[in-house]
N, C-alpha and C positions, 0 to 999 in steps of 0.2 A: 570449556575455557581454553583447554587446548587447541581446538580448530577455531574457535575467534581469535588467539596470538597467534596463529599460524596466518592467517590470513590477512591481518593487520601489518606482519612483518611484511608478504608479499608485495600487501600495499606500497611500504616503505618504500622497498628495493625498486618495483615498479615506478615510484614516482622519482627516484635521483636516476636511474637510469635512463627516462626520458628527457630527465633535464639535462644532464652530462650529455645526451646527445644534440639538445636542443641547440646549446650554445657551442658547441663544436661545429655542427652544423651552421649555423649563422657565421662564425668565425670564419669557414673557410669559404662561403659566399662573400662574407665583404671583402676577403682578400683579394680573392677573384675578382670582384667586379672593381676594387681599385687596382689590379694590374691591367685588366682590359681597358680600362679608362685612362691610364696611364701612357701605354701604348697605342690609342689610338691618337691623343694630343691632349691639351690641353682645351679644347673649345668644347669637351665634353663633359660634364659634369658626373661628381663620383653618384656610386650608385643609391637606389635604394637601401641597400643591407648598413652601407657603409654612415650614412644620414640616421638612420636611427640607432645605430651605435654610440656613432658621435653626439646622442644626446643622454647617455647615463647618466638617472640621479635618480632619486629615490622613489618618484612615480612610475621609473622604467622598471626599478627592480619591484616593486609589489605587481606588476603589472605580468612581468616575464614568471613569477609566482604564482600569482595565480591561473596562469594561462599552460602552465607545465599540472597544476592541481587539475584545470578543469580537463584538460587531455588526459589525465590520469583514471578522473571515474568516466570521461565518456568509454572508454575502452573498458571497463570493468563494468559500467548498466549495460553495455552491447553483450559481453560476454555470459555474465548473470542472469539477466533477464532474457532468457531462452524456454522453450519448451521443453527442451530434454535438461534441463537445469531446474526449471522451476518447479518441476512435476515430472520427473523418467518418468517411463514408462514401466522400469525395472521395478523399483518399486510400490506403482502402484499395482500390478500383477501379482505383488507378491504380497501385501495387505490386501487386495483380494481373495487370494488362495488360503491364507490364516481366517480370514472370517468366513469362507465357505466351509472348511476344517473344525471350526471351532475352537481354532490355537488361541484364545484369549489372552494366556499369560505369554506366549509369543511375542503377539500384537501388539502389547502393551511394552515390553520394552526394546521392541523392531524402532515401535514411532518414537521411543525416546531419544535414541541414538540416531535415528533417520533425520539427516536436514533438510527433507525436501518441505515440499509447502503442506503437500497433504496429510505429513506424519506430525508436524507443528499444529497443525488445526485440528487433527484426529486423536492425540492424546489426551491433550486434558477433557476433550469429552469420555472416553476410555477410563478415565480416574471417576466419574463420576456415575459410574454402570452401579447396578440394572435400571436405574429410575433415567426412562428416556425422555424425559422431561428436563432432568437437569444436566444429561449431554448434551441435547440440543440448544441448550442456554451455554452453556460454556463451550461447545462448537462453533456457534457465532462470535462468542465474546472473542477466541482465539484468531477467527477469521483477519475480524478488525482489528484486530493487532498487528497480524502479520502484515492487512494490508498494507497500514498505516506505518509500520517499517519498511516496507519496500519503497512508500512514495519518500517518507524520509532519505532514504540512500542517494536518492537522485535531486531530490531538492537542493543541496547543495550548488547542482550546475544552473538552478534558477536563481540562486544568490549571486553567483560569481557574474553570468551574465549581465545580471543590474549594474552591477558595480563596475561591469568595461567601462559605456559611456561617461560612469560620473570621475572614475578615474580620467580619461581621457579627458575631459572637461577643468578638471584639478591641473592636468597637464597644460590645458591651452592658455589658462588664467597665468600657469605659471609661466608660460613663454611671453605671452603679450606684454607680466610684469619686467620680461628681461628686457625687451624690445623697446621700452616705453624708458625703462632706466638709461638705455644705450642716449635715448634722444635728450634725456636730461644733462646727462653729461657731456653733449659733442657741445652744448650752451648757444650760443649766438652763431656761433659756425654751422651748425645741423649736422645730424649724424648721416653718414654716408651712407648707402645702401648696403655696402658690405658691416657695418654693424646693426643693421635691424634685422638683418640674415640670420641671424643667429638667433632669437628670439626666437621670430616667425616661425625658423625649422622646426625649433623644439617643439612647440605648440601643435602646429598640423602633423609633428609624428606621434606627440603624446593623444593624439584624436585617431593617427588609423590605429595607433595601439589599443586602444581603445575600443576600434569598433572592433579589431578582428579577433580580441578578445570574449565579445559581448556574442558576436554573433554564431559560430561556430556553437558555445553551448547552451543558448537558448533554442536555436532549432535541435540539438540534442537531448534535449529537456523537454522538449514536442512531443519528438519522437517516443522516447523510453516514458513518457507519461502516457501515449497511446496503447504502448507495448506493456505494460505492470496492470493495468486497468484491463483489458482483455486476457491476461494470464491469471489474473487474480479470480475474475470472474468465473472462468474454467475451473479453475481447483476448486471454487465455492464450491460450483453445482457436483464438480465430483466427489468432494469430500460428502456430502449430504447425502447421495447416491450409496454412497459406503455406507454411511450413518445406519440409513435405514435398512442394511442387509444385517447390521446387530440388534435391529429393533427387537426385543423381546415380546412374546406371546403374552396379549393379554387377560389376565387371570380373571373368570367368572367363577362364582357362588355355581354348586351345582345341584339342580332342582331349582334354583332362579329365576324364574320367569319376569321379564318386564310389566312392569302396574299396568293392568289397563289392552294388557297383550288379546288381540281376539283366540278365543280357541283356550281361551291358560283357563286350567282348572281348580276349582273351585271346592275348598275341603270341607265336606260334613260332617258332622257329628250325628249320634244318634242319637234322639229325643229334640234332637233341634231341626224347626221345620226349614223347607229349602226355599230361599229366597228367591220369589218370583220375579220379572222384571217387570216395570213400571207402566202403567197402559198409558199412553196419553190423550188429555183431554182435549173437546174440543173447544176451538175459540172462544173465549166467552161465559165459558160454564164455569162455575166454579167449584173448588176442588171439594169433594165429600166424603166428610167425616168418618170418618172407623165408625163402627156400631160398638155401643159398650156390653161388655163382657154376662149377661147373666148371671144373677147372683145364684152362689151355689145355694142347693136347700140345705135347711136348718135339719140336725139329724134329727131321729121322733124322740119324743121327753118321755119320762116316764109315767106311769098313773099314781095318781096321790093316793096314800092307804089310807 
């Protein structure tokens, strides 16, 4: 619990501190580019930075939101989803070394407190020793867990992605209605070109917001789903690799032999004859009969007096 609020807070700070820088940084580009544009005349239009500032409202702000969130995990699935992150090598060297050892009771609370992938998947098979039947059942069950929160962490940036275009879209409906108002009102006069400007802007900035929202973490989401999927795979095969260095020695009955074994001997008794094997006939004949037994004789009577 402690290292999930630890890491949640990080989260936090990490994401107002990319934002705090976000809009600093765009601040001092638009100012720039309306002093450059100032200074060089009037026949030049202000800048880019300055055009989508000048269209704040409530599609910009969910939009500038979600685009500081999704710059936030793309920087934390890069960082996470690592090999020396997702599986060191430290420790798996060193859950090696305890099951070569036979540190059981080690192992078992190393992988509790261990956040790697392979000590998550390795424990709860470890609760369920010596029956390696039911580690291996709960090895797996563990596997898919884990994987299945790893692709979670990142699906996020396949949510946010969707939602650039349709926001941007929400944006341009909402420009066109400005644009389209401007013409109701200019009436029989017509609206000048400097009032359907205004519209128009909104709309085509609420669309590259949009797109340059969308695009950045959908190819993001490519990536780190390439990346979890070939890492997860790795820890499978090595967790099970491990598995089977605890596999316990299977217990046979001893004097045992398998039914049917060639060579497996055959106990006698005395007074009981030894079972011959079977002659077989041939094609066609048919099988014959025992011969019955001779009746014992009758013992001698006695003479009548």
């Amino acid at each position: 619990m402690r290292r999930y609020g630890s890491a949640r807070l990080s989260r936090i700070v990490l994401f107002m501190l990319l934002m705090l820088g976000s809009v600093l940084a765009a601040s001092a580009y638009a100012q720039s580019a309306d002093a450059a544009a100032g200074g060089e005349g009037s026949t030049k239009g202000p800048g880019l930075a300055s055009l989508i500032l000048g269209n704040v409202d409530f599609v910009f702000i969910i939009i500038m939101i979600l685009s500081m969130t999704g710059l936030t995990l793309i920087i934390q699935g890069f960082i996470k989803n690592r090999a020396s992150v997702f599986m060191p090598e430290v420790s798996t060297e060193q859950i090696r070394e305890m099951i070569n050892q036979r540190k059981f009771k080690e192992l078992l609370d190393y992988t509790r407190d261990d956040p790697s992938f392979i000590s998550k998947v390795l424990h709860p098979a470890l609760n369920r020793a010596p029956a390696f039947n039911a580690m291996k059942e709960a090895m797996e069950t563990a596997i898919g867990e884990q994987t299945a929160e790893k692709f979670r962490s990142i699906e996020y940036l396949n949510i946010i992605g969707n939602l650039g275009p349709l926001l941007g879209l929400l944006g341009t409906v909402l420009g066109m209605i400005y644009a389209f108002s401007a013409m109701a009102g200019a009436g029989d006069k017509g609206a000048s070109p400097a009032q359907l400007s205004l519209g128009i802007s909104k709309a085509l900035c609420h669309t590259f917001l949009g797109l340059g929202l969308a695009i950045p973490c959908l190819a993001s989401f490519g990536v780190l789903r390439t990346l979890v999927d070939r890492l997860t795979v790795r820890g499978a095969l090595l967790a099970e690799e491990l598995l089977l260095l605890i596999k316990p020695q299977q217990d046979t009955k001893p004097g045992a032999g398998p039914v049917g074994a060639p060579g497996a001997a055959v106990a006698h008794k005395p007074g009981l004859a030894t079972p011959q094997p079977a002659v077989p006939l041939p094609p066609g004949a048919a099988p014959r009969k025992a011969p019955l037994a001779a009746p014992a004789p009758l013992p001698p009577t006695a003479p009548a007096v």
